[in-house]
Each structure stands twice: as C-alpha cells, then as structure tokens.
DRENTORKOL-3810 file (N, C-alpha, C; in nm, 4 decimals):
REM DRENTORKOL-3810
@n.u->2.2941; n.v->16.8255; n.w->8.8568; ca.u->2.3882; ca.v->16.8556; ca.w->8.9635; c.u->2.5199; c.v->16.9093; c.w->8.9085
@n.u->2.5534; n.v->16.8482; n.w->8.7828; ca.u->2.6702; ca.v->16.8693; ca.w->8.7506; c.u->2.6998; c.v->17.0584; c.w->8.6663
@n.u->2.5448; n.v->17.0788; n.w->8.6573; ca.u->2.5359; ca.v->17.2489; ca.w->8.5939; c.u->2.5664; c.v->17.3205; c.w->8.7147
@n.u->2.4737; n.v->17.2866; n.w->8.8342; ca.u->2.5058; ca.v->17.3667; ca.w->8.9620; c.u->2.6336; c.v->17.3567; c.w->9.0318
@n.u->2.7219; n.v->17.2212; n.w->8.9896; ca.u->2.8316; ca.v->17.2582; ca.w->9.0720; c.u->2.9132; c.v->17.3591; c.w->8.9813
@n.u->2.9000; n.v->17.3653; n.w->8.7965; ca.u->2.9912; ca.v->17.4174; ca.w->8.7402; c.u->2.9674; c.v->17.6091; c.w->8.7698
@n.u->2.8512; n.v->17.5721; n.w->8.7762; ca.u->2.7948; ca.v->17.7362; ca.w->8.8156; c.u->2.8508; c.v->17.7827; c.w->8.9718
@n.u->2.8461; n.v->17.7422; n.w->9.0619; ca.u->2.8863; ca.v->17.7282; ca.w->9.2075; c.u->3.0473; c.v->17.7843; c.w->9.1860
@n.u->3.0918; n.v->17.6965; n.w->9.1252; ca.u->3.2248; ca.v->17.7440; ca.w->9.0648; c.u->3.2894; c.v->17.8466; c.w->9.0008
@n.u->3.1961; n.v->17.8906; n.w->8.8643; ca.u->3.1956; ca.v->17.9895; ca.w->8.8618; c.u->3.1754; c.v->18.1219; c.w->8.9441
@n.u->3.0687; n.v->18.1241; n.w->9.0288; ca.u->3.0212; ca.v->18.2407; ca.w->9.1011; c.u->3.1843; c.v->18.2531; c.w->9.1868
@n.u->3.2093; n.v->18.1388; n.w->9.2573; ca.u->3.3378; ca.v->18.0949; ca.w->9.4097; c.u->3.4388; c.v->18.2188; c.w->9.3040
@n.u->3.4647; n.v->18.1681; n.w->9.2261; ca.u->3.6309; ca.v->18.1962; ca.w->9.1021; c.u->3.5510; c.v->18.3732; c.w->9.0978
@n.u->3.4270; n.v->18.4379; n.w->9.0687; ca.u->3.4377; ca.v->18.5664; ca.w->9.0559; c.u->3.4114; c.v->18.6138; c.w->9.1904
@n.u->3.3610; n.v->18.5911; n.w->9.2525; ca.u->3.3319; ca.v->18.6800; ca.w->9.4144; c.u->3.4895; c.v->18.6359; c.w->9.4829
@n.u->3.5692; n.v->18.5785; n.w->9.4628; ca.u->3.7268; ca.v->18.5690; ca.w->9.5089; c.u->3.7952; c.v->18.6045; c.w->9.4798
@n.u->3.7729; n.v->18.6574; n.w->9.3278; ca.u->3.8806; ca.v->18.7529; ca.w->9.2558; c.u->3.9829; c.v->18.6705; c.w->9.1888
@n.u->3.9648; n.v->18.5547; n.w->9.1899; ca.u->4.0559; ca.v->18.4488; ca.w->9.1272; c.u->4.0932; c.v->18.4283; c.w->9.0141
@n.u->4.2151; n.v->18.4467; n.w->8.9349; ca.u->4.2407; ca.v->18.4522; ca.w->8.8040; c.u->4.2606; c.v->18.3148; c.w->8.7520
@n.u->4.1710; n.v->18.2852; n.w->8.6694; ca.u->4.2092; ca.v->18.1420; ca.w->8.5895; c.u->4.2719; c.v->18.1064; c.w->8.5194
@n.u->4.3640; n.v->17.9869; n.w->8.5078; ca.u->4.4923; ca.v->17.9776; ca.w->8.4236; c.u->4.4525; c.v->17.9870; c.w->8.2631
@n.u->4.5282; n.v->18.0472; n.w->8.2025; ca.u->4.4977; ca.v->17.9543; ca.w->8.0455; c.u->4.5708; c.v->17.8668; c.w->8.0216
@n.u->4.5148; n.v->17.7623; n.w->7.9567; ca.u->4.6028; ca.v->17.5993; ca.w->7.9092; c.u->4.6594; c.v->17.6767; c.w->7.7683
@n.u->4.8032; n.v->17.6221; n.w->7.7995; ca.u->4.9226; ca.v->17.6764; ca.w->7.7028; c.u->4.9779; c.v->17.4999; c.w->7.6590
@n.u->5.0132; n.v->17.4892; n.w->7.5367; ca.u->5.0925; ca.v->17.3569; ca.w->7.5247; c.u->5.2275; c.v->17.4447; c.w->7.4367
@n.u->5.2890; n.v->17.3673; n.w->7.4409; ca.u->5.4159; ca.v->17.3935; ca.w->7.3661; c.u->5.4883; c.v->17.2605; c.w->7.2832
@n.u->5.5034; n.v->17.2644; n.w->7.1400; ca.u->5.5345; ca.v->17.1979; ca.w->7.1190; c.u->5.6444; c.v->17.2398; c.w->6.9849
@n.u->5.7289; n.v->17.1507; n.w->6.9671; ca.u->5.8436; ca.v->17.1729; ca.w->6.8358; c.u->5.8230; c.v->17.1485; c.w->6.7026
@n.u->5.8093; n.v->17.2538; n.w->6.6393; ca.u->5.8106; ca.v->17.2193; ca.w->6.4720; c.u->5.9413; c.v->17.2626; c.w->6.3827
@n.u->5.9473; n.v->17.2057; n.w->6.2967; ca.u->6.1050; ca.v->17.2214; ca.w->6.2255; c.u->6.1770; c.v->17.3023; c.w->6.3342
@n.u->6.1856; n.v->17.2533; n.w->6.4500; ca.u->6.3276; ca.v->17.3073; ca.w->6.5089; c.u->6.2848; c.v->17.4152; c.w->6.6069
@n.u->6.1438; n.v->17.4541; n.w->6.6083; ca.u->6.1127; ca.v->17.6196; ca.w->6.6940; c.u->6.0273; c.v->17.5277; c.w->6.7456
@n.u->6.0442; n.v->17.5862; n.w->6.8517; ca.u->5.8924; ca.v->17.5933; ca.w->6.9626; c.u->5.8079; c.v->17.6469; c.w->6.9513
@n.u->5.6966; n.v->17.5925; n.w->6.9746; ca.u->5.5757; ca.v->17.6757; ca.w->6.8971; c.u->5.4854; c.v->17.6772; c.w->7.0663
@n.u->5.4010; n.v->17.8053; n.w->7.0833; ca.u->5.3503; ca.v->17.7609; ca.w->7.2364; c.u->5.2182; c.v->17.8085; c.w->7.1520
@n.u->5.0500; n.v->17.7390; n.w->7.1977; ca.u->4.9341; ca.v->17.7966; ca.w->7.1224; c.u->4.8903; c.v->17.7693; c.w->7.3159
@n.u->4.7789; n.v->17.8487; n.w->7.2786; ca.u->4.6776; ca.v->17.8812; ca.w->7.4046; c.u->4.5408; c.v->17.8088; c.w->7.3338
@n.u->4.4636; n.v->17.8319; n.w->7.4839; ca.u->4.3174; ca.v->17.7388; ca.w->7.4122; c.u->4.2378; c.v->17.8249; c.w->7.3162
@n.u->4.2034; n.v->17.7741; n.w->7.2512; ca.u->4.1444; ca.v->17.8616; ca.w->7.1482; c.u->4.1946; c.v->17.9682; c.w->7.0764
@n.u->4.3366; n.v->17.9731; n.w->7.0389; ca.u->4.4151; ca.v->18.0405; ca.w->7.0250; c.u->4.3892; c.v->18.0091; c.w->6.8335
@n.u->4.4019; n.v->18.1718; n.w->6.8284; ca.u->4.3659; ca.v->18.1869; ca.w->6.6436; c.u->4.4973; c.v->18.2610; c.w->6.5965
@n.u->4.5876; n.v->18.2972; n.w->6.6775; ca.u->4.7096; ca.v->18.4131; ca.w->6.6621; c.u->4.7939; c.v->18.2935; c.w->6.5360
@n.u->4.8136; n.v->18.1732; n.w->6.5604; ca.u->4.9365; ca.v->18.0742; ca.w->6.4255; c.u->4.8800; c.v->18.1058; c.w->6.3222
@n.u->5.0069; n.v->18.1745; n.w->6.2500; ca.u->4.9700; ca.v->18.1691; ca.w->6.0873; c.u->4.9029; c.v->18.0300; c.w->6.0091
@n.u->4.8487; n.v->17.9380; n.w->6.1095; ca.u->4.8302; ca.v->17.8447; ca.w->5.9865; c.u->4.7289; c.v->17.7896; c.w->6.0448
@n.u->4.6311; n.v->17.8535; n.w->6.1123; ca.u->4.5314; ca.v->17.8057; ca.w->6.2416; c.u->4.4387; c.v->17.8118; c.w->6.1231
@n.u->4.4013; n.v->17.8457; n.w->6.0413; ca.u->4.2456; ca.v->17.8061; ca.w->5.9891; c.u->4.2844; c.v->17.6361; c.w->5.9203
@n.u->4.3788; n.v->17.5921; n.w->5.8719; ca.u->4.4432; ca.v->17.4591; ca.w->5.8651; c.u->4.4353; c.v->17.3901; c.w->5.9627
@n.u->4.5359; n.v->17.4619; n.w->6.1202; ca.u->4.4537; ca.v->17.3847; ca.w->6.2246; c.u->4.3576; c.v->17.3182; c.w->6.2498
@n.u->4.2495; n.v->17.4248; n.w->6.2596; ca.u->4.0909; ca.v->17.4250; ca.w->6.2791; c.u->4.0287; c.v->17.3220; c.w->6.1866
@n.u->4.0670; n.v->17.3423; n.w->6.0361; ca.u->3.9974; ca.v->17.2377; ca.w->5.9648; c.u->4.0829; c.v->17.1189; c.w->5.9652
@n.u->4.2008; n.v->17.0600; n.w->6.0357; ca.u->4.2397; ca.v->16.9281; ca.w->6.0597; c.u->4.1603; c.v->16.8728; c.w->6.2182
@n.u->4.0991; n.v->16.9862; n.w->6.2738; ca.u->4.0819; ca.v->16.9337; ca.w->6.3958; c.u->3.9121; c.v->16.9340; c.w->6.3762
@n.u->3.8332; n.v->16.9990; n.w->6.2681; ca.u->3.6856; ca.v->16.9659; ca.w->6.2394; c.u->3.7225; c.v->16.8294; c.w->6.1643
@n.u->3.8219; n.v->16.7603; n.w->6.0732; ca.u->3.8029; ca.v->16.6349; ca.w->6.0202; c.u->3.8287; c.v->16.5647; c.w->6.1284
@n.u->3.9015; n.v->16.5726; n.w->6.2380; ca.u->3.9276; ca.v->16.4717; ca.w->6.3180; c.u->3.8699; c.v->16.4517; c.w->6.3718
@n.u->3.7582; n.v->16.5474; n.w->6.4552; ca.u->3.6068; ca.v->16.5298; ca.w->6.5160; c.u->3.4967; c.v->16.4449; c.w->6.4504
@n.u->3.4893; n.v->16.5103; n.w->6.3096; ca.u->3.3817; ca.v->16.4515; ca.w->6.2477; c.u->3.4127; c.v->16.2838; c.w->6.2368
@n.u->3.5511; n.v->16.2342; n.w->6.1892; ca.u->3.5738; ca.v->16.1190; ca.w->6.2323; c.u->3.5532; c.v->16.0568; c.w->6.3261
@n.u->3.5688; n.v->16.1140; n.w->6.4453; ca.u->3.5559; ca.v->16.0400; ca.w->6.5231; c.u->3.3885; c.v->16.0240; c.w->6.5829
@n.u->3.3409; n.v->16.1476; n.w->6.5465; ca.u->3.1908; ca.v->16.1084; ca.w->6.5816; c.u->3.1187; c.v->16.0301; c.w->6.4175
@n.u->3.1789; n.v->15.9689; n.w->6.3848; ca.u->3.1518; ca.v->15.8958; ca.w->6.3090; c.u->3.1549; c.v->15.7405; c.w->6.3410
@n.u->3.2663; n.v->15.7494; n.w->6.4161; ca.u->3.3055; ca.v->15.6259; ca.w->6.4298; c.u->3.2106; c.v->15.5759; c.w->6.6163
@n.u->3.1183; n.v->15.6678; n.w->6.6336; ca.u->3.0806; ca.v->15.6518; ca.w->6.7692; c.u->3.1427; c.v->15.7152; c.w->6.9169
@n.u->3.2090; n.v->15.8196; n.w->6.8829; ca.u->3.2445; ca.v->15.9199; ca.w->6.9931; c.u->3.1257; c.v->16.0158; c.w->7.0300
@n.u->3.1179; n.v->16.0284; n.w->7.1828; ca.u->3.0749; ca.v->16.0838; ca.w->7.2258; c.u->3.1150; c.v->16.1819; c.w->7.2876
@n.u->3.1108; n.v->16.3219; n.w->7.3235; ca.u->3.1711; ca.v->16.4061; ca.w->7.3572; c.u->3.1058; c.v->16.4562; c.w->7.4933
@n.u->3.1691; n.v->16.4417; n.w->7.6223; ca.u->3.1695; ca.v->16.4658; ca.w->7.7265; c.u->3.1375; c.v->16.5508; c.w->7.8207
@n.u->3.0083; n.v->16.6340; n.w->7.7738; ca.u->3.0320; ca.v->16.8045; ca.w->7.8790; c.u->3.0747; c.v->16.7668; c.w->8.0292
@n.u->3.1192; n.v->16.7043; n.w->8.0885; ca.u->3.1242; ca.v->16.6511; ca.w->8.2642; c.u->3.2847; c.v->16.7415; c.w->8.2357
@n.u->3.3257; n.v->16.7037; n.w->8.1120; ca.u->3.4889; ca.v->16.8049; ca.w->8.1296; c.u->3.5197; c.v->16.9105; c.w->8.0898
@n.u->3.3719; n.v->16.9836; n.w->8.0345; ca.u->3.3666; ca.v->17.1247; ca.w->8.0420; c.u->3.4017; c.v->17.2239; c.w->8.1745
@n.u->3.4556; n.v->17.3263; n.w->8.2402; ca.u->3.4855; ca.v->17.3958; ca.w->8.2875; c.u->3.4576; c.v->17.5007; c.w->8.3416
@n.u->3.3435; n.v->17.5156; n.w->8.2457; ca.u->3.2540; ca.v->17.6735; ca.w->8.2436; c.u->3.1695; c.v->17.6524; c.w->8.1163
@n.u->3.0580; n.v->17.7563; n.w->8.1512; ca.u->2.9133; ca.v->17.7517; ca.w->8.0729; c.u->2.9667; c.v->17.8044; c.w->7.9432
@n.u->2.8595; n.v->17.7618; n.w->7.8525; ca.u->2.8963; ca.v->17.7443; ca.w->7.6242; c.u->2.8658; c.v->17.9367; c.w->7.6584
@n.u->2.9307; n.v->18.0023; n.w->7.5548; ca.u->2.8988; ca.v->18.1506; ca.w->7.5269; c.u->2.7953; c.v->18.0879; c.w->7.4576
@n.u->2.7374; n.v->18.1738; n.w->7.3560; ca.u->2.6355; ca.v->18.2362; ca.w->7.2564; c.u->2.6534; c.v->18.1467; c.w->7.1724
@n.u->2.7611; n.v->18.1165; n.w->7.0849; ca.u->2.7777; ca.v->18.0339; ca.w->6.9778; c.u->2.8834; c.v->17.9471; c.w->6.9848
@n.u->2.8806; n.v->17.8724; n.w->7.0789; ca.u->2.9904; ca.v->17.8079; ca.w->7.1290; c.u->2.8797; c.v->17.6322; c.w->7.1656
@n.u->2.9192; n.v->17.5208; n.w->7.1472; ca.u->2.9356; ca.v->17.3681; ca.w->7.1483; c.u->3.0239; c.v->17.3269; c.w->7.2301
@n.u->2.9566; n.v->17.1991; n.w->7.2818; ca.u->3.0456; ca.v->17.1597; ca.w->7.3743; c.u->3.1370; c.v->17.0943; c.w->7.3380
@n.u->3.1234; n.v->17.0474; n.w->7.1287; ca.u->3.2244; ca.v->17.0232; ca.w->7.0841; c.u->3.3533; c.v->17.1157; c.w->7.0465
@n.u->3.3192; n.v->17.2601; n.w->7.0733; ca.u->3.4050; ca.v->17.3634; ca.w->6.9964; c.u->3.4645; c.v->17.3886; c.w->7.0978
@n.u->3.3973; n.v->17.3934; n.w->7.1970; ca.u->3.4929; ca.v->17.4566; ca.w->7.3211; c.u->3.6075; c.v->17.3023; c.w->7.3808
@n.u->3.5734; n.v->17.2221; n.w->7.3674; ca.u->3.6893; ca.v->17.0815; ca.w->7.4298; c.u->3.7495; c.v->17.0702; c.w->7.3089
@n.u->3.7262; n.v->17.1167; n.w->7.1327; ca.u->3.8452; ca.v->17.0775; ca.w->7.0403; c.u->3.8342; c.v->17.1799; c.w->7.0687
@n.u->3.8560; n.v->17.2850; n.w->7.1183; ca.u->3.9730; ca.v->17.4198; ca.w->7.1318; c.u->4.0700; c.v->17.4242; c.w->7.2474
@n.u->4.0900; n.v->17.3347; n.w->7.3029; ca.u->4.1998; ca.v->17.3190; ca.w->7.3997; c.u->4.3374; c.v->17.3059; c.w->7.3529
@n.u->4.4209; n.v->17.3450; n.w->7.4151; ca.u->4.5491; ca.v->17.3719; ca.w->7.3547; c.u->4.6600; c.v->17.2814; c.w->7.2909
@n.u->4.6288; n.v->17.1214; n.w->7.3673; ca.u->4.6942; ca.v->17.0601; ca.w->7.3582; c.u->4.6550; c.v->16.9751; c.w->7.2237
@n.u->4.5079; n.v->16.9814; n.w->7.1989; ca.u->4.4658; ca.v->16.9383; ca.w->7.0461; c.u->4.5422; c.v->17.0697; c.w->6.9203
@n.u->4.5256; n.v->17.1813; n.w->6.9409; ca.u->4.5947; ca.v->17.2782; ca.w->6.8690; c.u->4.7135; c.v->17.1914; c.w->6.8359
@n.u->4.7888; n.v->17.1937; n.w->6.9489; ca.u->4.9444; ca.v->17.1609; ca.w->6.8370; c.u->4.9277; c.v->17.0412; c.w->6.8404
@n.u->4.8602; n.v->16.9342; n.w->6.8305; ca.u->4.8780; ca.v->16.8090; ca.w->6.7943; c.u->4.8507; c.v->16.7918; c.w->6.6574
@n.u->4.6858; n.v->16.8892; n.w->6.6457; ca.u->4.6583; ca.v->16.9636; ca.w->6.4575; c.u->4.7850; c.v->17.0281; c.w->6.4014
@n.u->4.8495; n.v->17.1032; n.w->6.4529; ca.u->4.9759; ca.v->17.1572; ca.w->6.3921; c.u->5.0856; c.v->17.0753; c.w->6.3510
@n.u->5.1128; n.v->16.9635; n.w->6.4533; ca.u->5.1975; ca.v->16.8621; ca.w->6.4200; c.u->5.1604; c.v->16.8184; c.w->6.2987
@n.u->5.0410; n.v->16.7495; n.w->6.3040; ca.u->4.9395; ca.v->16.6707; ca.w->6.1799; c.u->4.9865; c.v->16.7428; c.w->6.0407
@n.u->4.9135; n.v->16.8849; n.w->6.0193; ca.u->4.9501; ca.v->16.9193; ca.w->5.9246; c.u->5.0839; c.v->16.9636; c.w->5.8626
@n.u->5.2121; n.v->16.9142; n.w->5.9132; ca.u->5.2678; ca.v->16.9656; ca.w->5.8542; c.u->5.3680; c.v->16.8026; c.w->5.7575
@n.u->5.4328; n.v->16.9089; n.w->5.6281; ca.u->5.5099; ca.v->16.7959; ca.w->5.5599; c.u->5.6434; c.v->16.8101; c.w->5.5599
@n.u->5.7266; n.v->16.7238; n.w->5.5646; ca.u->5.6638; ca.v->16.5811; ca.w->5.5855; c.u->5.6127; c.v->16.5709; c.w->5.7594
@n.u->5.5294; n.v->16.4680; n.w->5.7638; ca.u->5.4636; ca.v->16.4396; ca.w->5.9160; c.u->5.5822; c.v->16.3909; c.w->6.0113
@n.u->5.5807; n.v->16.4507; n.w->6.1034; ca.u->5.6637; ca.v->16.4096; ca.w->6.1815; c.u->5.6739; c.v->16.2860; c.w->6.2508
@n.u->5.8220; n.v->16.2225; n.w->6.3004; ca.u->5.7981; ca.v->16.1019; ca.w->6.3163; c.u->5.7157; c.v->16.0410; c.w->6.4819
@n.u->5.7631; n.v->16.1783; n.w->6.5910; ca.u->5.6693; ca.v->16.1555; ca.w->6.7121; c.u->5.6496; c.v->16.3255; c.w->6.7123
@n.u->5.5368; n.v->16.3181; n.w->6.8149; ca.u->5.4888; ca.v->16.4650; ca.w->6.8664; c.u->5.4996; c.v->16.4617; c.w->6.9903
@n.u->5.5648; n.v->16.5740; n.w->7.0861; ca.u->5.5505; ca.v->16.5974; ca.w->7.2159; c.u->5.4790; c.v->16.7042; c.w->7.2512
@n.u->5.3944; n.v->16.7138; n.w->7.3172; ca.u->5.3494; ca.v->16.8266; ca.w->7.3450; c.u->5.3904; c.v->16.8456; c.w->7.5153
@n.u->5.3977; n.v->16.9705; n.w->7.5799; ca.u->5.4338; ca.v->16.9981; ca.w->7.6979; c.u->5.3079; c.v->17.0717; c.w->7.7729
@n.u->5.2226; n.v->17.0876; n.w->7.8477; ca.u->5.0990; ca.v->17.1563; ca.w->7.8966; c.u->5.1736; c.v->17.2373; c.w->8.0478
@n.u->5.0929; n.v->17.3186; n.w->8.0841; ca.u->5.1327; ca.v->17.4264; ca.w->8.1937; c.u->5.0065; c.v->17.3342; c.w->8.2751
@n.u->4.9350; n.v->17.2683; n.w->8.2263; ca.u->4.8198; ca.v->17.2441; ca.w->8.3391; c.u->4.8180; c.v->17.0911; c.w->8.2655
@n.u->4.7332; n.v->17.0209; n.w->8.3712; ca.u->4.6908; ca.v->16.9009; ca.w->8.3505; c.u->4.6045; c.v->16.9040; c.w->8.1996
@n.u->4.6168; n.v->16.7601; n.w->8.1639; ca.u->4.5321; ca.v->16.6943; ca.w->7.9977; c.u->4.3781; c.v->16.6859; c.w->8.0826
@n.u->4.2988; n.v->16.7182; n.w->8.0710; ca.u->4.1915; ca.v->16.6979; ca.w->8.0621; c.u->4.1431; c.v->16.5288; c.w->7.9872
@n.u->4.0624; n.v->16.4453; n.w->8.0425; ca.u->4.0351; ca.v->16.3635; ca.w->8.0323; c.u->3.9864; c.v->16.3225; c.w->7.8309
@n.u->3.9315; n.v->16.4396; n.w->7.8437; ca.u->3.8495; ca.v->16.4084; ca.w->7.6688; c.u->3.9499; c.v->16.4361; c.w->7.5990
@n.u->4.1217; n.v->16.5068; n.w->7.6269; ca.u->4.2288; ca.v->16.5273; ca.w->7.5212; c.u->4.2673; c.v->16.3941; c.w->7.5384
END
C-alpha cells in the first residue's frame, strides 16, 4: 500500500504541475554559513562528507539500525538505496560537515527550509 500511495503521489505532483521543494539546511562553520541541498556534491569537502556519513551509517547498522523506506518520498533511481537516498538529505550533510571539521565544534545548529524527516 505504501508503494501505491508513494506512486499516487508521484503521478498527483506531475499531472498538477507541482514543483517540489528541495530540503536546504544551513548551518555555521568558522564563522560562514554554509547552506548544502539534498544530495548536494557542490562543498569543497563533500567526498569527506560522504565518507563521514558512510562511517556513520555503517555504525549504526552495526549497532542494529534499521533504515526506514515508509520516509522515502519518491521511487530509488537506477543506482540509488534506500540507504543513499535518506543519508543524502540535507540536514545529515552539514551535521557530516560539522563532524569533520578541527577542532570539533562545541554545538551544531542546523536550520531546514522544510520539516526533519523522521529517520534524520
């Protein structure tokens, strides 16, 4: 049920002409604002990103996480996981960005244009 409503959805959003938001977070590093989009590869330091946010996955499905498609949004492309597409949300981006940098900062804020999704 839960494929047909996401599909239902899909079809509603293209036969309406409806433009879908992209999830933007914004957050502060040494002093700048930094804004990343979902799946956003444009930060000079996103392949660091990416591999702080594959250790943090693998941790956690280590430790017994399960990962959720019910808060997927829309159907996997071609080479796309339902783990790649929910750690590519924006608000994990700069939380990886926070992470990696030195020294670690003492809190992280992040700011979203849209609601956290349940699995962030």
């Amino acid at each position: 049920k839960h494929e047909e409503a996401k599909t239902f959805r899909s079809n509603q959003i293209e036969e309406l002409g409806v433009k879908v938001k992209v999830g933007l977070s914004w957050t502060e590093i040494k002093g700048h604002i930094v804004q990343l989009k979902a799946h956003d590869h444009s930060h000079p330091q996103s392949t660091e990103i990416y591999a702080k946010i594959d250790r943090l996955k693998s941790k956690a499905i280590e430790n017994g996480f399960i990962f959720d498609s019910s808060w997927m949004t829309r159907s996997l492309n071609e080479n796309e996981t339902i783990e790649s597409v929910l750690c590519g949300h924006s608000e994990l981006l700069v939380i990886a960005l926070n992470l990696i940098q030195k020294p670690a900062p003492k809190f992280i804020q992040v700011v979203k244009n849209l609601r956290v999704c349940g699995h962030c």
